[in-house]
C-alpha positions as CSV (number, residue, x, y, z in Angstrom):
1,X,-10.4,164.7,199.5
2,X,-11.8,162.8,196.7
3,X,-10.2,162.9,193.4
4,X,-11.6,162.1,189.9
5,X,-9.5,159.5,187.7
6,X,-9.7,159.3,184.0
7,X,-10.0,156.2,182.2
8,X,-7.1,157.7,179.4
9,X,-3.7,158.6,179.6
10,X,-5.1,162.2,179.4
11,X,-5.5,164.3,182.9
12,X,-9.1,165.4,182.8
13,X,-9.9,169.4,181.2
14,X,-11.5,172.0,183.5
15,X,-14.2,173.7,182.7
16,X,-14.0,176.6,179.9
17,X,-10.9,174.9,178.5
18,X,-11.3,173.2,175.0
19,X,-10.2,169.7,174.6
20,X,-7.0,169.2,172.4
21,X,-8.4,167.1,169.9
22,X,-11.8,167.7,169.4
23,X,-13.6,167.2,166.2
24,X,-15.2,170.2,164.8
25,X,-19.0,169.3,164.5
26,X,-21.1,169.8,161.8
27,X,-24.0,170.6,162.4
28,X,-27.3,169.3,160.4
29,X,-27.9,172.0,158.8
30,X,-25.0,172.8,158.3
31,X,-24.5,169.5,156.7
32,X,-27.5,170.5,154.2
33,X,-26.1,173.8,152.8
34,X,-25.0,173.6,149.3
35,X,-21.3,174.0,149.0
36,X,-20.5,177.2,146.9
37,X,-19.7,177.2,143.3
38,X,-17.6,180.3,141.8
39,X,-19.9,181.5,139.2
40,X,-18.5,183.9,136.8
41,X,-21.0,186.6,135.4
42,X,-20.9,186.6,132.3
43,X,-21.6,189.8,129.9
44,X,-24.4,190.9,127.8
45,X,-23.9,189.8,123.8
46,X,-24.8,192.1,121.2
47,X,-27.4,191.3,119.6
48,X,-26.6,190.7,115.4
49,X,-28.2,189.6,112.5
50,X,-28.2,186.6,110.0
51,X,-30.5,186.6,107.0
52,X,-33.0,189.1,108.8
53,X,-33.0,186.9,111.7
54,X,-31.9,187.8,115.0
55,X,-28.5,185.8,116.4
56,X,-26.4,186.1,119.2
57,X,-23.0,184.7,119.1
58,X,-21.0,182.9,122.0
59,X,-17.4,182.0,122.2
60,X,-16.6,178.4,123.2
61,X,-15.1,179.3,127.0
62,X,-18.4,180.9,127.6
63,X,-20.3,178.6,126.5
64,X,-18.0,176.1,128.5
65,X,-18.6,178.5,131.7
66,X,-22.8,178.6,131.3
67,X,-22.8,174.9,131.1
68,X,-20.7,175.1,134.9
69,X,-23.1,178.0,136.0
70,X,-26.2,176.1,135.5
71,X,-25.1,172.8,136.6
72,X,-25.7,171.4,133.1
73,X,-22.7,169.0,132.6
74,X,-24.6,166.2,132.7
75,X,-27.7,166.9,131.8
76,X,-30.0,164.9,129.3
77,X,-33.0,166.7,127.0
78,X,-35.9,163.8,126.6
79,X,-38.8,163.8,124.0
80,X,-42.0,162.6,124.2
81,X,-43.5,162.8,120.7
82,X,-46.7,161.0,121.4
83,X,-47.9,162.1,124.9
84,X,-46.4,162.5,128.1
85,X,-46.8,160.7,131.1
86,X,-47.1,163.0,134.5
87,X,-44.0,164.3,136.1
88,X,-44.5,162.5,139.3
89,X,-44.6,159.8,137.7
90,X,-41.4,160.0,135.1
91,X,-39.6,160.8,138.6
92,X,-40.0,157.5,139.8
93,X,-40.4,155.7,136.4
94,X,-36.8,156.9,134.6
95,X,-34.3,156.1,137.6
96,X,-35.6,152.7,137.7
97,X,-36.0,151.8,134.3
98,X,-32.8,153.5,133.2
99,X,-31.1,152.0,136.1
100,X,-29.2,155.0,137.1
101,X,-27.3,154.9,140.1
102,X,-26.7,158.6,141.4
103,X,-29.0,161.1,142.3
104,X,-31.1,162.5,139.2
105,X,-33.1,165.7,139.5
106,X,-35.5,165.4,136.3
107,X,-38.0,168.7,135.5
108,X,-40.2,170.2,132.7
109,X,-38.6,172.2,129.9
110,X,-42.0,172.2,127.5
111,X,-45.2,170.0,127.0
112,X,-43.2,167.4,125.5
113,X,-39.3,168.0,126.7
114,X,-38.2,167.2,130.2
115,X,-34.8,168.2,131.4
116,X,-32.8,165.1,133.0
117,X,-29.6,166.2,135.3
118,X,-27.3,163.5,136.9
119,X,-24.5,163.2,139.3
120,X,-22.6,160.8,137.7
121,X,-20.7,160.4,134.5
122,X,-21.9,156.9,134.1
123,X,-25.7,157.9,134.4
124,X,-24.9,160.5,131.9
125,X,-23.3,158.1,129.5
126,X,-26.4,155.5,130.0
127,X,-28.7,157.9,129.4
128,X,-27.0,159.5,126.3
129,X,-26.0,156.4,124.6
């Protein structure tokens, strides 16, 4: 009879039985999934009027809440007054030259206004400052 020896302290498991410490595994895609962010809805305004012109107004805590909805809080409006340069381009261009260190997602608001969102309180700071 010919029996199997374990290199550990542990006897060996049998077949169908889980191990006693085994890690969870993630799996990769599982890995890429964007971890969920409570977003509160947040109601329609009224709409009222200021000199003839159309306003709607906000209270601080929701306009605290929409920054957190839209992943805003450290985002950065930039201006091009005299041309642009082509959004491929400012992708690899502003990271560099700005010397940011986190990850910075950067997209088109306009012809001339480009929407800069970072990771990082420091690259947010850089960039405002």
């Amino acid at each position: 009879m010919v029996m199997a020896i374990s290199a550990g302290s542990q006897p060996p498991t049998e077949v169908g039985q889980p191990a006693l410490f085994a890690k969870p595994v993630m799996s990769y895609a599982g890995s890429l999934k964007p971890t969920a962010i409570s977003v509160k809805p947040l109601s329609l305004k009224p709409i009222s009027y200021l000199h003839g012109e159309p306003i709607v107004m906000w209270e601080q805590d929701e306009i605290d809440q929409m920054i957190v909805n839209e992943n805003l809080e450290y985002a950065v409006v930039g201006k091009f007054s005299y041309g642009w340069p082509n959004i491929q381009d400012l992708r690899k261009l502003i990271p560099k030259q700005c010397e940011l260190k986190g990850e910075c997602k950067i997209g088109l608001l306009s012809n001339r206004h480009v929407l800069i969102r970072e990771t990082l309180l420091g690259d947010y700071v850089h960039l405002f400052i």
